[in-house]
Structure formats: C-alpha cells, structure tokens
N, CA, C and O atoms as a GROMACS GRO file, in nm:
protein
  332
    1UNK      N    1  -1.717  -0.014  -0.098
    1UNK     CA    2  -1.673   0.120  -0.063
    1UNK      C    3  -1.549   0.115   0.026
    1UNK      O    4  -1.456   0.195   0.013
    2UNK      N    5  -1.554  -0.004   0.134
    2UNK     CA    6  -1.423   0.012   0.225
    2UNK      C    7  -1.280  -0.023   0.126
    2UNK      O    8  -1.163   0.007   0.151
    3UNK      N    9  -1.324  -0.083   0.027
    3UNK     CA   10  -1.183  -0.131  -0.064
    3UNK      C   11  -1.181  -0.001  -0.150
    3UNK      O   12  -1.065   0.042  -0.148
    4UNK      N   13  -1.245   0.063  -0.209
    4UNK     CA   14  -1.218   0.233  -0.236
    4UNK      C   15  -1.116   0.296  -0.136
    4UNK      O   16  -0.997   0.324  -0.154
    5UNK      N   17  -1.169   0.306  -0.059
    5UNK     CA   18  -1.126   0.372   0.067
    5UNK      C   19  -0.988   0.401   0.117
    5UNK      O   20  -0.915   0.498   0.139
    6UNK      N   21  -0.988   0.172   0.130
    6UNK     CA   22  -0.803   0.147   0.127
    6UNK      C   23  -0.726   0.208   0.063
    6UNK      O   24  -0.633   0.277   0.106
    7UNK      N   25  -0.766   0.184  -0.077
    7UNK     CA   26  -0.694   0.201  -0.206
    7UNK      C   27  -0.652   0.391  -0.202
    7UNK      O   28  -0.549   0.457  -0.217
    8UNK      N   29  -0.789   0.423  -0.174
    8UNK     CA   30  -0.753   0.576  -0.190
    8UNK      C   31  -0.644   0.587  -0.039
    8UNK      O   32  -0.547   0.660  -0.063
    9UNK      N   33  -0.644   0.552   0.049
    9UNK     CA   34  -0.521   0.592   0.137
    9UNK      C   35  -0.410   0.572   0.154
    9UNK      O   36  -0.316   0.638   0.197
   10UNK      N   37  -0.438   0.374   0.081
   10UNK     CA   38  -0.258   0.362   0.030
   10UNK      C   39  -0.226   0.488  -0.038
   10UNK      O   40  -0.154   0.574   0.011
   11UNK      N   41  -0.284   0.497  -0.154
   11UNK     CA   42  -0.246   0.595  -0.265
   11UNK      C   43  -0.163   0.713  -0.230
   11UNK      O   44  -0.070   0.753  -0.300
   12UNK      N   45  -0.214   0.789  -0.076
   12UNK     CA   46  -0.226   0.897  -0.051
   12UNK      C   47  -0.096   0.867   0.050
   12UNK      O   48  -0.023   0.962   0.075
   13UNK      N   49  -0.079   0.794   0.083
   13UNK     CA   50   0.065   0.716   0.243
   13UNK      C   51   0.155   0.679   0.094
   13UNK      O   52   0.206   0.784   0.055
   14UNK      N   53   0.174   0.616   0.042
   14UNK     CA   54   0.236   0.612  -0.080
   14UNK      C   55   0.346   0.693  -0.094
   14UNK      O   56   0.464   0.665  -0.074
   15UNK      N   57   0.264   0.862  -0.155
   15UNK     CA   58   0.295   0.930  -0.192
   15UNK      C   59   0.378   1.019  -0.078
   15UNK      O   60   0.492   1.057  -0.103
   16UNK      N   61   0.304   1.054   0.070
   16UNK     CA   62   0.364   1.069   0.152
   16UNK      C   63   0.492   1.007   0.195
   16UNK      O   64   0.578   1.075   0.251
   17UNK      N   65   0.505   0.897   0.174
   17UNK     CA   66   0.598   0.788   0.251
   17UNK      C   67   0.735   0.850   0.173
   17UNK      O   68   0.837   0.877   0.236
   18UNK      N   69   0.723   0.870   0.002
   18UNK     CA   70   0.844   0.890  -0.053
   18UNK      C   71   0.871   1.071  -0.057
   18UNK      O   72   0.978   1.106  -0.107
   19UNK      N   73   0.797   1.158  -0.016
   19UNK     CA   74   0.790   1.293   0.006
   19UNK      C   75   0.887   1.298   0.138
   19UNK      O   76   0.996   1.355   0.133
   20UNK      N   77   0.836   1.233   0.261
   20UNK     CA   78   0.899   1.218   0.361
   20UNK      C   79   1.049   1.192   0.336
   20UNK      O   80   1.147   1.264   0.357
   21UNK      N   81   1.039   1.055   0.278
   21UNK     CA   82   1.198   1.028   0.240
   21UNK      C   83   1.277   1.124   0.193
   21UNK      O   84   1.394   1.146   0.226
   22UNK      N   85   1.190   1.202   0.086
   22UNK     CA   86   1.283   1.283   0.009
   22UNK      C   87   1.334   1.413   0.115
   22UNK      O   88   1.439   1.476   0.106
   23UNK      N   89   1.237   1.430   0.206
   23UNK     CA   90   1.250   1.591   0.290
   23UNK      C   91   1.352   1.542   0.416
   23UNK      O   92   1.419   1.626   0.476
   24UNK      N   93   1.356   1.382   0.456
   24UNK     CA   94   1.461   1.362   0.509
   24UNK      C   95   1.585   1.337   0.472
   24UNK      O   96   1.677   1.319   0.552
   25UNK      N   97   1.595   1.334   0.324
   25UNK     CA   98   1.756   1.331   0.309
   25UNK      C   99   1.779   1.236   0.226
   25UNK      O  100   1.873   1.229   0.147
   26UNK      N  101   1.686   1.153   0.244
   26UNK     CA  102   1.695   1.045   0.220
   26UNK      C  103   1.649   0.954   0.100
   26UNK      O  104   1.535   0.917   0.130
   27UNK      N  105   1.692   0.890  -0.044
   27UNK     CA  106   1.626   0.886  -0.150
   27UNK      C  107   1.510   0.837  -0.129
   27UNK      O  108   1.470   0.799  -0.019
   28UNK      N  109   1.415   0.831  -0.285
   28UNK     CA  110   1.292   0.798  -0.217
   28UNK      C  111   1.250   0.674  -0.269
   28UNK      O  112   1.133   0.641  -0.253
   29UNK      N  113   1.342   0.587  -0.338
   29UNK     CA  114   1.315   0.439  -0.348
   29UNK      C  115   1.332   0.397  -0.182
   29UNK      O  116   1.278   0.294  -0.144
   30UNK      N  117   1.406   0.477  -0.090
   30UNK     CA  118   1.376   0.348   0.026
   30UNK      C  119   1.237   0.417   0.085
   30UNK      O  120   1.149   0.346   0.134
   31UNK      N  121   1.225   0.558   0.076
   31UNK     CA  122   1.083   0.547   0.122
   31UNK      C  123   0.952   0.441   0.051
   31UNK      O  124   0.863   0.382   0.114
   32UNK      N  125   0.971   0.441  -0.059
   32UNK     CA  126   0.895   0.342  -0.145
   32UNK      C  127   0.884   0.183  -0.073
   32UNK      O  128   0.790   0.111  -0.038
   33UNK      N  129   1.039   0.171  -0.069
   33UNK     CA  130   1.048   0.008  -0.012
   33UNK      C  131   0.957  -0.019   0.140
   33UNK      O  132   0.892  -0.118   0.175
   34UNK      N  133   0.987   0.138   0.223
   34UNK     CA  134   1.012   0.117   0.362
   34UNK      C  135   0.828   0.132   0.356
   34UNK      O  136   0.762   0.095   0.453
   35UNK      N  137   0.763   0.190   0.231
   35UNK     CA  138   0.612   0.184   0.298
   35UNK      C  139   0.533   0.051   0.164
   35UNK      O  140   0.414   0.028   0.183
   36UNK      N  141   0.583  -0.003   0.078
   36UNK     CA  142   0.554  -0.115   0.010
   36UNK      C  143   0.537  -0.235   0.152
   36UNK      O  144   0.430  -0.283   0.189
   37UNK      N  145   0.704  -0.270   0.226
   37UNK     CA  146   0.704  -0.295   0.324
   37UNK      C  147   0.596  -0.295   0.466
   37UNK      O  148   0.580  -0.381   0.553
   38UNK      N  149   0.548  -0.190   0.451
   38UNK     CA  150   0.432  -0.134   0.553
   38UNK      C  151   0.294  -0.177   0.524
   38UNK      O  152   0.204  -0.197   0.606
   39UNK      N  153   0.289  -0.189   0.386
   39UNK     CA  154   0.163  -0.183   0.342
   39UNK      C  155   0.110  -0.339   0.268
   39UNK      O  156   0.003  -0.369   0.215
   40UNK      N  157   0.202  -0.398   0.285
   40UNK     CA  158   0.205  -0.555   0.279
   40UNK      C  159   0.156  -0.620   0.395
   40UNK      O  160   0.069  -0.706   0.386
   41UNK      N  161   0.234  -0.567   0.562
   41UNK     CA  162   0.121  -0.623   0.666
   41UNK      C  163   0.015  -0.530   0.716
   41UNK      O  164  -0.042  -0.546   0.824
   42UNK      N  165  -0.008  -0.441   0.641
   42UNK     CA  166  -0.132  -0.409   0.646
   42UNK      C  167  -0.200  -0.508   0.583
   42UNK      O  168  -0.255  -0.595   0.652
   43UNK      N  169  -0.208  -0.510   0.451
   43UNK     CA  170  -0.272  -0.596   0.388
   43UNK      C  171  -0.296  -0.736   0.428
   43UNK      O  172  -0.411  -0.772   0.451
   44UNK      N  173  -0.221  -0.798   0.437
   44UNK     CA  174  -0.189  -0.946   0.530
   44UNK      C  175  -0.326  -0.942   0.675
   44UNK      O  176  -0.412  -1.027   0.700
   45UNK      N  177  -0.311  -0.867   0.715
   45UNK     CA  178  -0.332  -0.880   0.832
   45UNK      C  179  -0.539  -0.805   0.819
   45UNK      O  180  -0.625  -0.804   0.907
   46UNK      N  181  -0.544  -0.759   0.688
   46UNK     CA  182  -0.672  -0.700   0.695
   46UNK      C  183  -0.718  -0.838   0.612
   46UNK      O  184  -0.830  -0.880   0.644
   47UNK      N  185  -0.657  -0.906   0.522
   47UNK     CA  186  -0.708  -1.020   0.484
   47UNK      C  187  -0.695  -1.143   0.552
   47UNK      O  188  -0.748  -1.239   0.496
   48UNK      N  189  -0.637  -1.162   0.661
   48UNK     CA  190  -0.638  -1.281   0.788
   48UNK      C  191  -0.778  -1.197   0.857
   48UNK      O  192  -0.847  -1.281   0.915
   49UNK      N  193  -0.842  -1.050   0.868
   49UNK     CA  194  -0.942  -1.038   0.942
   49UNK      C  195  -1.059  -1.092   0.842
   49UNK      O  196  -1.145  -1.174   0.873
   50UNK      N  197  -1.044  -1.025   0.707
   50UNK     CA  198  -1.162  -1.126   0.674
   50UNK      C  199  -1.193  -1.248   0.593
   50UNK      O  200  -1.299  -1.272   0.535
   51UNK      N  201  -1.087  -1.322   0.596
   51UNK     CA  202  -1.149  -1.468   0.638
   51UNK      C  203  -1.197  -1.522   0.754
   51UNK      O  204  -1.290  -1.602   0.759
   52UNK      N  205  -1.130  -1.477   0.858
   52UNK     CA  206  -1.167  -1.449   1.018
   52UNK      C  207  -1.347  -1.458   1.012
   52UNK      O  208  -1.419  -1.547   1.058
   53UNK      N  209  -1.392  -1.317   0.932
   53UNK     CA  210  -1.511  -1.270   0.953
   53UNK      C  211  -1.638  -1.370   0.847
   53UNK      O  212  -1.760  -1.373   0.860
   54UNK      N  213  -1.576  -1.421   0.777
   54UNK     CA  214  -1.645  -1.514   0.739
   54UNK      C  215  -1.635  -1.517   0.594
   54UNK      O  216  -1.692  -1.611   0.540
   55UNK      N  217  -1.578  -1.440   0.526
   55UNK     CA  218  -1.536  -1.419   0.366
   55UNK      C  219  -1.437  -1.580   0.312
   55UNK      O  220  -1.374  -1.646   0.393
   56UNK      N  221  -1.442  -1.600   0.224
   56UNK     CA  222  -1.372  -1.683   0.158
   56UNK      C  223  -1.241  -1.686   0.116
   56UNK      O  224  -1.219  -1.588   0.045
   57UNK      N  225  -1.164  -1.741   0.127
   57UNK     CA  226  -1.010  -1.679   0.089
   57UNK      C  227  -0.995  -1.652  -0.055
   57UNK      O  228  -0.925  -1.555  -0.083
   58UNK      N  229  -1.054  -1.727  -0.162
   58UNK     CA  230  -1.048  -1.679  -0.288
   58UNK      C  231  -1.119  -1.547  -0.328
   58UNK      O  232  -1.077  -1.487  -0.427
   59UNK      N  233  -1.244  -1.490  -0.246
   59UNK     CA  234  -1.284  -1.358  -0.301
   59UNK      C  235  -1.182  -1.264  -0.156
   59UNK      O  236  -1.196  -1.145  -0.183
   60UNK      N  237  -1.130  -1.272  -0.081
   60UNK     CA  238  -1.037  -1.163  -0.044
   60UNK      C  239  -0.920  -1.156  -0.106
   60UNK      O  240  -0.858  -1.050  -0.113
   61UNK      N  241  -0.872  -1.284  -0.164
   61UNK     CA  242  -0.755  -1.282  -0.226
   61UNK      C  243  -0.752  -1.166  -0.366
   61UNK      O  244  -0.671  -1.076  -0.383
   62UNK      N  245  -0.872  -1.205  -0.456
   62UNK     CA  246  -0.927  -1.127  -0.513
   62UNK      C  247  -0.918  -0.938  -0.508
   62UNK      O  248  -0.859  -0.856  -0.578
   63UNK      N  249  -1.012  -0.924  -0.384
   63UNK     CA  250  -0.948  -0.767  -0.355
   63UNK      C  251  -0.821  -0.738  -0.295
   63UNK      O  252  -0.768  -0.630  -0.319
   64UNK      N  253  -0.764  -0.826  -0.217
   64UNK     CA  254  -0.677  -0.778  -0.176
   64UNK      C  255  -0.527  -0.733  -0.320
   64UNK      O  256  -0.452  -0.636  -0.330
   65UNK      N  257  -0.543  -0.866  -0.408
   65UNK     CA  258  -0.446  -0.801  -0.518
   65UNK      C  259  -0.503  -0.645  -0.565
   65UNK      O  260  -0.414  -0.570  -0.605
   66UNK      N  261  -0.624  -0.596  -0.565
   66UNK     CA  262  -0.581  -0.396  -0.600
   66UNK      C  263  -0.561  -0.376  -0.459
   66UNK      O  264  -0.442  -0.343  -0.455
   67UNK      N  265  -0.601  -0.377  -0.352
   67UNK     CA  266  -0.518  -0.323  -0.224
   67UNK      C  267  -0.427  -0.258  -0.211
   67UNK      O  268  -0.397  -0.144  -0.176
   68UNK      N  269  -0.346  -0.424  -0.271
   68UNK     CA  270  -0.199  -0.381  -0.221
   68UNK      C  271  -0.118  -0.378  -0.364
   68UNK      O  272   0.000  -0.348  -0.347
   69UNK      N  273  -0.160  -0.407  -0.525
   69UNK     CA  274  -0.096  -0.353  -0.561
   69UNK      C  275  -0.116  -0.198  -0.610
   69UNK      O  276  -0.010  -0.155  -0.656
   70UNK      N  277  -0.199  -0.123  -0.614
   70UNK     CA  278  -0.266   0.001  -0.662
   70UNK      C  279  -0.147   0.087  -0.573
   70UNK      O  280  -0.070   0.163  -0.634
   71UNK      N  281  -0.138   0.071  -0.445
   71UNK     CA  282  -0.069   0.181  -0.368
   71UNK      C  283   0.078   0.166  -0.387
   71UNK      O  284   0.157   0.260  -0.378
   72UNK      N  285   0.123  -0.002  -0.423
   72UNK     CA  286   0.239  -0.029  -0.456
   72UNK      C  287   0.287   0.026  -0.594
   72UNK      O  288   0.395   0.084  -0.601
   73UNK      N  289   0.237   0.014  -0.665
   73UNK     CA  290   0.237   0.085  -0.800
   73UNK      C  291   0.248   0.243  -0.804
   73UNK      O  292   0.302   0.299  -0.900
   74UNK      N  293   0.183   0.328  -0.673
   74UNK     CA  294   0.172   0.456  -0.708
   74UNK      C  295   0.292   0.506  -0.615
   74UNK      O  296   0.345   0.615  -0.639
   75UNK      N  297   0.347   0.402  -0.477
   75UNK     CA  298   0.492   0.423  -0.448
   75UNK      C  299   0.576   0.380  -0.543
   75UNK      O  300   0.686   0.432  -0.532
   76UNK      N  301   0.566   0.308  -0.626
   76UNK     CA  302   0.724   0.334  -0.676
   76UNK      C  303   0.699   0.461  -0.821
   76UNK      O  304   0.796   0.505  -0.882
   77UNK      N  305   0.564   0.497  -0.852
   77UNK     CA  306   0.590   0.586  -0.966
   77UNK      C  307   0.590   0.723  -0.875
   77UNK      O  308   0.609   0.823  -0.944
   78UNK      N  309   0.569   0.758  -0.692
   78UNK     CA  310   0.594   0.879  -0.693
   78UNK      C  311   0.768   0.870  -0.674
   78UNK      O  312   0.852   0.951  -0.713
   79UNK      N  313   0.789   0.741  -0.601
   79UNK     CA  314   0.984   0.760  -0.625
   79UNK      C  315   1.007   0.793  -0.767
   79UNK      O  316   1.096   0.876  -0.784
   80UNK      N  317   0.953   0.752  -0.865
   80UNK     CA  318   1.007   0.804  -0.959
   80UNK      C  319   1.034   0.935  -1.034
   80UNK      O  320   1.117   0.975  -1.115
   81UNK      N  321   0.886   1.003  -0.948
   81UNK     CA  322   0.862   1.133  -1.020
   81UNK      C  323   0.936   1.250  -0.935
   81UNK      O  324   0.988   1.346  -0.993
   82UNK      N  325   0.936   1.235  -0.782
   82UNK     CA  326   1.018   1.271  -0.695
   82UNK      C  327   1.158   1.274  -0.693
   82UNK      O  328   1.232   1.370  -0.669
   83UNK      N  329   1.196   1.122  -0.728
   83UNK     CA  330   1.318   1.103  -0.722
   83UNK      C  331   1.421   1.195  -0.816
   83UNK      O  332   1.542   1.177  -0.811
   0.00000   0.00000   0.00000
C-alpha cells in the first residue's frame, strides 16, 4: 500500500511541478526536469532507508523502478500535454 501511495503522489507533484512551471512563465519541460530531478533523491534516499530497515537491495530495487519511473513518465507526458 505505501508503494501505491508513492506512486499516487509522484503522479500528483508531477503534474503540479509542470502546472507550476507553466503559471510561472516558465516552460514546462524544466518543470518536468526540475521535479524528475526531485524525485530521484527522493527515491534514492527512501531506498537507502529500506535496506537500512532490513529489506534486500534486489526486492527494493525492484519497487523502487515503478516509484520513480511511473511519476517520471507522467512528468514528462503532463509537459507534454501542457506544454
């Protein structure tokens, strides 16, 4: 459920991140980059906690690829749809 969770809020910061861009002026491939960017040490850093916690690096590695690519995927298709 907590990897639902992620996924559903990248999804949702994603979409925000390139909305923002766009209402600042600003195109929204760099909002895309500037929260792909963001959401990489998120990720990093939630998968250094659980191997930490006792998980294996091959099954976090595992979730962590939809993590971080699901939200990465839905920033660059809202730059696209935005853009």
């Amino acid at each position: 459920m907590r990897t639902l969770i992620a996924i559903g809020i990248g999804l949702l910061l994603s979409f925000a991140a390139a909305y923002i861009s766009k209402a600042l002026g600003r195109t929204t491939v760099s909002g895309a980059i500037a929260f792909i960017g963001a959401w990489l040490c998120f990720c990093v850093v939630d998968y250094w906690n659980g191997t930490k916690a006792g998980y294996s690096s091959l099954d976090e590695l595992g979730i962590h690829i939809f993590v971080f690519t699901l939200p990465a995927i839905g920033a660059w298709l809202s730059a696209r749809i935005l853009g």
